[in-house]
N, CA, C and O of each residue as an XYZ file, in Angstrom:
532
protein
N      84.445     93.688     95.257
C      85.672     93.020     95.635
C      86.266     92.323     94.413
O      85.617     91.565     93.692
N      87.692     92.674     94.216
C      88.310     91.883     93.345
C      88.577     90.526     93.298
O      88.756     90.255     94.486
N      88.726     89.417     92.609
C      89.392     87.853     92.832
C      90.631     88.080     93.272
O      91.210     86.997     93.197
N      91.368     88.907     93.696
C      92.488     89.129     94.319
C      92.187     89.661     95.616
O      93.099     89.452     96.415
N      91.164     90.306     96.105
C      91.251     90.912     97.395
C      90.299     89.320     98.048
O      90.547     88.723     99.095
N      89.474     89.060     97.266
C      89.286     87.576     97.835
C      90.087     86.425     97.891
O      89.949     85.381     98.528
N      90.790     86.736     97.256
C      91.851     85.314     97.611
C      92.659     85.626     98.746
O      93.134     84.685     99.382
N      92.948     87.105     99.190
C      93.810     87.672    100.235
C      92.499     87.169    101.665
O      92.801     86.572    102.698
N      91.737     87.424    101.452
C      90.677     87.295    102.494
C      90.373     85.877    102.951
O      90.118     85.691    104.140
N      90.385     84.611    101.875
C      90.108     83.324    101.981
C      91.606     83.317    102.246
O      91.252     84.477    102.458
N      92.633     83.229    102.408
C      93.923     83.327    102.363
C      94.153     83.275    104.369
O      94.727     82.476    105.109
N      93.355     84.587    104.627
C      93.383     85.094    106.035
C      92.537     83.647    106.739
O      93.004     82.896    107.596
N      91.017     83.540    106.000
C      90.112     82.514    106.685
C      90.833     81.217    107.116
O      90.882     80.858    108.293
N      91.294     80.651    106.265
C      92.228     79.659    105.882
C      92.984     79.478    107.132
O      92.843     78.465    107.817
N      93.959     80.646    107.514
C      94.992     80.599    108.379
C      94.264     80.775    109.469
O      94.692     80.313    110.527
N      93.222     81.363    109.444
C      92.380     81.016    110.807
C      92.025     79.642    111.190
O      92.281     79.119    112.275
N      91.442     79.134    110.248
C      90.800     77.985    110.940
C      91.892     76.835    110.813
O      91.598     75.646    110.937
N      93.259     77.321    110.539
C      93.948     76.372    110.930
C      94.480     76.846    112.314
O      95.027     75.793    112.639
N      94.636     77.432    113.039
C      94.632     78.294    113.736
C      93.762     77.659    114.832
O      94.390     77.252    115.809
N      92.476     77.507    114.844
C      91.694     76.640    115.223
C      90.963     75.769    115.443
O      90.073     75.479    116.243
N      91.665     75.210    114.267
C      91.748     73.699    114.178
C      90.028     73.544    113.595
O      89.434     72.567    114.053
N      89.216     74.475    112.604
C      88.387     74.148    112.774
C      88.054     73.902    111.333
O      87.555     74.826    110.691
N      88.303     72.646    110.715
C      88.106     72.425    109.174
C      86.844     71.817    108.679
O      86.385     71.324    107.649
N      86.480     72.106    109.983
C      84.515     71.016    109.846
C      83.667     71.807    109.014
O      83.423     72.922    109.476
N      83.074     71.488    107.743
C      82.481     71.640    107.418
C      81.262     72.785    107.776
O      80.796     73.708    107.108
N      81.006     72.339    108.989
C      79.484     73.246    109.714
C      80.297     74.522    110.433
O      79.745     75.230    111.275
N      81.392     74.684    110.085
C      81.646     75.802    110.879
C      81.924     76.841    109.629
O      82.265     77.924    110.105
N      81.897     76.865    108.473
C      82.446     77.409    108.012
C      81.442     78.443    107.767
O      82.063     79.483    107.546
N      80.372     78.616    107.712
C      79.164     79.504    107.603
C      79.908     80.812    108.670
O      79.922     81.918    108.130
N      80.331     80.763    109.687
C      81.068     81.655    110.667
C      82.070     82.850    110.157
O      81.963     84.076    110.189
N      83.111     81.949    109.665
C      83.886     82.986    108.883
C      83.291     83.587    107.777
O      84.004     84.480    107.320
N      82.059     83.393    107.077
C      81.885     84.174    106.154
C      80.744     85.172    106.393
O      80.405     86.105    105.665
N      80.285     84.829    107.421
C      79.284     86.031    108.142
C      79.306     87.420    108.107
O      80.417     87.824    108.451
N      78.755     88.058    107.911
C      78.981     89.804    108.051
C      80.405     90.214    107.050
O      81.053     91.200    107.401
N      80.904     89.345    105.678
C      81.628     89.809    104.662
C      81.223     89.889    103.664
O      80.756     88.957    103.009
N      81.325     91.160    103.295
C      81.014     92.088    101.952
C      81.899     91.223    100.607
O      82.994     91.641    100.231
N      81.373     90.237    100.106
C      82.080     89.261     99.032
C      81.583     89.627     97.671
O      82.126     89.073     96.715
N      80.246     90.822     97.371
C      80.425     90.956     96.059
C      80.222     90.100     95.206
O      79.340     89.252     95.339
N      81.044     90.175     94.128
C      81.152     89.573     93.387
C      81.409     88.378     93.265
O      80.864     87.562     92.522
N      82.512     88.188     94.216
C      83.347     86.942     94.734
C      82.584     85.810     95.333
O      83.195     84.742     95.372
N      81.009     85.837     95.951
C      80.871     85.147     97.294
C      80.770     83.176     96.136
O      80.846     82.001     96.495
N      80.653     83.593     95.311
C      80.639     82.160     94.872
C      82.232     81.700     95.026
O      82.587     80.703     95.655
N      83.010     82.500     94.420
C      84.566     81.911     94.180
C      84.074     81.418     96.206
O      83.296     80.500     96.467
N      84.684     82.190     97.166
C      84.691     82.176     98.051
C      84.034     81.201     99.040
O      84.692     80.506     99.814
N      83.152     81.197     98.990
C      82.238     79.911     99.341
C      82.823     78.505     98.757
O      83.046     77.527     99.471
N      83.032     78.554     97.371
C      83.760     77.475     96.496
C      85.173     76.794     97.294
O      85.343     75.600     97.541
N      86.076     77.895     97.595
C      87.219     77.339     97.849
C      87.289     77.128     99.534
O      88.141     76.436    100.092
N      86.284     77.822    100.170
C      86.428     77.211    101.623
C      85.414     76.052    101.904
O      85.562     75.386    102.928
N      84.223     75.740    100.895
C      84.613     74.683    100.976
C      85.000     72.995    100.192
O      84.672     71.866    100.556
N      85.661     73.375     99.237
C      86.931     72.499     98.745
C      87.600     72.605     99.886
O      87.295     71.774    100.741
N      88.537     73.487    100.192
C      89.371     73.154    101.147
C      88.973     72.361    102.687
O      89.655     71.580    103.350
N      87.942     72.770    102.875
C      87.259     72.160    104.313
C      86.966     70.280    103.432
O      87.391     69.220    103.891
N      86.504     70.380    102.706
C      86.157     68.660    102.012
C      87.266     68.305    101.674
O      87.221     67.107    101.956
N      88.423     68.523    101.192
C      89.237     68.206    100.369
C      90.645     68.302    101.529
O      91.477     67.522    101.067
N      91.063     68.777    102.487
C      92.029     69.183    103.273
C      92.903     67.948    102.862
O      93.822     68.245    102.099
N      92.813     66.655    103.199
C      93.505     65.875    103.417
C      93.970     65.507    102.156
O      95.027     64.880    102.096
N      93.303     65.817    101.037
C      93.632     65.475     99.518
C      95.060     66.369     99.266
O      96.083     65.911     98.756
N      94.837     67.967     99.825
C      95.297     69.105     99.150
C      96.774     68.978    100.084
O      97.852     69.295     99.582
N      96.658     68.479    101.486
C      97.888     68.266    101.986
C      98.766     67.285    101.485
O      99.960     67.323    101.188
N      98.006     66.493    101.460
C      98.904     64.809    100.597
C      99.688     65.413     99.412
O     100.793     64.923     99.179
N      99.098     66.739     98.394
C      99.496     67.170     97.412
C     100.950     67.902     97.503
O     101.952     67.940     96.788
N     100.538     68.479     98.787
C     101.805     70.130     99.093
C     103.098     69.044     99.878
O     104.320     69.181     99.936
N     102.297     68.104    100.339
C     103.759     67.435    100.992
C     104.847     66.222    100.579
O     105.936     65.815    100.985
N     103.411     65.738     99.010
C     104.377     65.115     98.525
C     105.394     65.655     97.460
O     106.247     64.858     97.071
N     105.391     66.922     96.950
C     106.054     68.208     96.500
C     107.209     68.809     97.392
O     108.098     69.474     96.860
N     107.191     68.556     98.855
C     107.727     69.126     99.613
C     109.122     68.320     99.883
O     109.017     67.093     99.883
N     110.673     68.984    100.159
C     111.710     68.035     99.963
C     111.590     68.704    101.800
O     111.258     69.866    102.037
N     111.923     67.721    102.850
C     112.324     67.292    103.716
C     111.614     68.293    104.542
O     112.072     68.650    105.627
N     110.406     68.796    104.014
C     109.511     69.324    104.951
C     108.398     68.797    104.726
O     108.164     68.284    103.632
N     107.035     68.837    106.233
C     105.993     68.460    106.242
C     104.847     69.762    106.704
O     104.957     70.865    107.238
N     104.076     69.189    106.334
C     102.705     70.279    106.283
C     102.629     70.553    108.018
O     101.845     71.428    108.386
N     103.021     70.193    108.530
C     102.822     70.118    110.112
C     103.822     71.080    110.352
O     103.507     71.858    111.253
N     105.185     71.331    109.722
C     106.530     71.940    109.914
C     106.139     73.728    109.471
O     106.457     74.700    110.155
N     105.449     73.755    108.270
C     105.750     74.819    107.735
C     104.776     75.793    108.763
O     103.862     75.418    109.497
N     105.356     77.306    108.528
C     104.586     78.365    108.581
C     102.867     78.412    108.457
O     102.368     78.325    107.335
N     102.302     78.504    109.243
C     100.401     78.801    109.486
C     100.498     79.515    108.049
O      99.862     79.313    107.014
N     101.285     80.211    108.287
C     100.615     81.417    106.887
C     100.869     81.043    105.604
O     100.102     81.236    104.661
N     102.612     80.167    105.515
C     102.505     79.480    104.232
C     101.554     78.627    104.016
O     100.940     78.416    102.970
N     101.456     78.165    104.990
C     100.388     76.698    104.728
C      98.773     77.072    103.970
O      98.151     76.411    103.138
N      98.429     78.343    104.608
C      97.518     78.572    104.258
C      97.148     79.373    102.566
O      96.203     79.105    101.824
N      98.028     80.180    102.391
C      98.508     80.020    101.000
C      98.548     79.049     99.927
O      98.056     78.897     98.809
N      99.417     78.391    100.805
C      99.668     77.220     99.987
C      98.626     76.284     99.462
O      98.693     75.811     98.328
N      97.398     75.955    100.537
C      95.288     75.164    100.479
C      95.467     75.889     99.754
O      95.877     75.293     98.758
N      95.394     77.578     99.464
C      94.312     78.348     98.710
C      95.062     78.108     97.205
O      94.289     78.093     96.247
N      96.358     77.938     96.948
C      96.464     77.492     95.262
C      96.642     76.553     95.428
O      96.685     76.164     94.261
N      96.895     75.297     96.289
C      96.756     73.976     95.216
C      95.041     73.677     95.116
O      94.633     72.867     94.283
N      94.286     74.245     95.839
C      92.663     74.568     95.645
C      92.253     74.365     94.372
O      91.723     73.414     93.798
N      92.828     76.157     93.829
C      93.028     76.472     92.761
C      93.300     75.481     91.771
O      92.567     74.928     90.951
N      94.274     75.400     91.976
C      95.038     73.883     90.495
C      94.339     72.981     90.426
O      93.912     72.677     89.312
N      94.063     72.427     91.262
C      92.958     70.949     91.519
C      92.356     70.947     91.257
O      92.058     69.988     90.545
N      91.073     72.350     91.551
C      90.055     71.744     91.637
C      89.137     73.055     90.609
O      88.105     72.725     90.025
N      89.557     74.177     90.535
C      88.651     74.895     89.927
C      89.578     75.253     88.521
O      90.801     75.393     88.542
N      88.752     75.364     87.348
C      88.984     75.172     85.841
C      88.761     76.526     85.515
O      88.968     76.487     84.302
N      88.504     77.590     85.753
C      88.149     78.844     85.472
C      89.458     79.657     85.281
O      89.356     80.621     84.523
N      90.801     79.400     85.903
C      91.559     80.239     85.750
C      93.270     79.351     85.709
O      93.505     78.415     86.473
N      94.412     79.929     84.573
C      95.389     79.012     84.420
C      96.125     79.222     85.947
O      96.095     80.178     86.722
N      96.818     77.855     86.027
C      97.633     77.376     87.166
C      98.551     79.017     87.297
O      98.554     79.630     88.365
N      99.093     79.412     86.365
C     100.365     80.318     86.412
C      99.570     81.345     87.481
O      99.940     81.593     88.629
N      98.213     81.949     86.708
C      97.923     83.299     87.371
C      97.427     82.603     89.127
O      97.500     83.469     89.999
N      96.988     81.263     89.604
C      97.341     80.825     91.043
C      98.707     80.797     91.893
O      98.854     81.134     93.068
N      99.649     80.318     91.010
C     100.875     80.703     91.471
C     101.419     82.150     91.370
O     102.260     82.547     92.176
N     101.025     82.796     90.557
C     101.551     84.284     91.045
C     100.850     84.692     91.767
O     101.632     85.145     92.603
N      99.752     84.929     92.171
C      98.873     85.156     93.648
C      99.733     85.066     94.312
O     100.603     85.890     94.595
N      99.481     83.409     94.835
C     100.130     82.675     95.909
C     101.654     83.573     96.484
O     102.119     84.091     97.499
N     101.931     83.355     95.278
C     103.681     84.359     95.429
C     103.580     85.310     96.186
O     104.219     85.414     97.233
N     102.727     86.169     95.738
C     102.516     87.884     96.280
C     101.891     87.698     97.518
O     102.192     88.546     98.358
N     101.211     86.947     97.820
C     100.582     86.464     99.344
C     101.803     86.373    100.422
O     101.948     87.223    101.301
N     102.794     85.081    100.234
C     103.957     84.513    100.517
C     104.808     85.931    100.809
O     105.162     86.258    101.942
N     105.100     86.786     99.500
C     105.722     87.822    100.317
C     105.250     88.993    101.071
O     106.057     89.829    101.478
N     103.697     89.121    101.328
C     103.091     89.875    102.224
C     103.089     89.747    103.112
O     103.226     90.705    103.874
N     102.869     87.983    103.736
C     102.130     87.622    105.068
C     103.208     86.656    105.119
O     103.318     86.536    106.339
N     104.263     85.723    104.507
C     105.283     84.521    104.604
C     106.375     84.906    105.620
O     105.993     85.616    106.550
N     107.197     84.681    105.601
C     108.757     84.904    105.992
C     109.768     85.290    104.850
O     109.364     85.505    103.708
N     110.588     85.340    105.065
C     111.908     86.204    103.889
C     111.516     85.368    102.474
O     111.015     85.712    101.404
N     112.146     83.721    103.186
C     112.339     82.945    102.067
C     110.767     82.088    101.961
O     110.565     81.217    101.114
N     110.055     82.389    102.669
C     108.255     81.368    101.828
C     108.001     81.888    100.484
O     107.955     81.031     99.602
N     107.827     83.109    100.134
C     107.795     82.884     98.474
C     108.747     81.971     97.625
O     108.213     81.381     96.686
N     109.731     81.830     97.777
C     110.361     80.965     96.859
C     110.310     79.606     97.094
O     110.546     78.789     96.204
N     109.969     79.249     98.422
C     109.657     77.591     98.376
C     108.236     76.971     97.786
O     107.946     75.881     97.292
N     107.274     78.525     98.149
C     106.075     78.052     98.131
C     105.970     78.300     96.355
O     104.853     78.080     95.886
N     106.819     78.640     95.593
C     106.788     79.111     94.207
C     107.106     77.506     93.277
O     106.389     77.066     92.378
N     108.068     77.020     93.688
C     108.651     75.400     94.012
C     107.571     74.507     94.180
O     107.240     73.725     93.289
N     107.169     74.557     94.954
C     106.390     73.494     95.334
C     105.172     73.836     94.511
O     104.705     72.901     93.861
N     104.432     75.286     94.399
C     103.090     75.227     93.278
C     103.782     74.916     91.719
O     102.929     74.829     90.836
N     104.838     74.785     91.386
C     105.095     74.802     90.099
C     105.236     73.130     90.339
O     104.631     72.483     89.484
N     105.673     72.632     90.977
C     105.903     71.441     90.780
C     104.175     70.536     91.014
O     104.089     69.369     90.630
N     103.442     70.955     91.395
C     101.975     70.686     91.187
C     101.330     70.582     90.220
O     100.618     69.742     89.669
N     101.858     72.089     89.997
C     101.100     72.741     88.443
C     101.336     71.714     87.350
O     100.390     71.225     86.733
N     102.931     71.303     87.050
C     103.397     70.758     85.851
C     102.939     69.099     86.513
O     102.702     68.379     85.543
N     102.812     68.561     87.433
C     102.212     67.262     87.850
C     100.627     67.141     87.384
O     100.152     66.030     87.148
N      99.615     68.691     87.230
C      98.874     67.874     87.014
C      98.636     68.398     85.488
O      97.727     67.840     84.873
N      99.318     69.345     84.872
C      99.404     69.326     83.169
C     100.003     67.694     82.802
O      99.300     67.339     81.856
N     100.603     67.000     83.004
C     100.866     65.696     82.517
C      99.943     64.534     82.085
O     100.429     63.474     81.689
């Protein structure tokens, strides 16, 4: 598995367990059950759970970036995109902000709506350059 077909996959997990509301820690062993992760299972394991520990950090991030929308408002699928690169930016040092935001992008126009790539492009750049400062 590529770091791209895993980020599409943690991408999917993501929107699940917001989905069902299930960001607890002890559940997360579930979604990764019976997946072929390869190469990946460290990245993978890594960012679900940052995101499961960190949720409330990574939202505070996307919404104070956000002009007259809230994390509660947007799209399941942007949203979930959106955990998996500010993840990225925050918290793991292995790869530059840019190549998280172009992911993110290509995610946004797979699984988003017309216009979620370009807000969600906005809002990771305005992260990105918040935490280069």
């Amino acid at each position: 598995m590529t770091r791209q077909n895993a980020r599409e996959m943690m991408m999917q997990i993501l929107y699940q367990l917001d989905v069902n509301n299930e960001f607890d820690v002890d559940k997360q062993e579930k979604y990764l059950e019976n997946l072929d992760m390869g190469k990946q299972e460290e990245y993978c394991r890594n960012i679900l759970s940052l995101v499961c520990n960190k949720k409330k950090e990574i939202d505070e991030k996307i919404s104070s970036n956000c002009r007259n929308w809230t994390v509660n408002r947007m799209p399941k699928t942007d949203i979930a995109v959106l955990r998996l690169a500010v993840c990225e930016i925050l918290f793991l040092d292995d790869m530059p902000n840019s190549v998280s935001i172009n992911e993110a992008v290509e995610l946004a126009k797979k699984y988003g709506e017309e216009a979620s790539f370009s807000y969600i492009n906005g809002i990771l750049g305005a992260i990105s350059r918040s935490e280069d400062d």
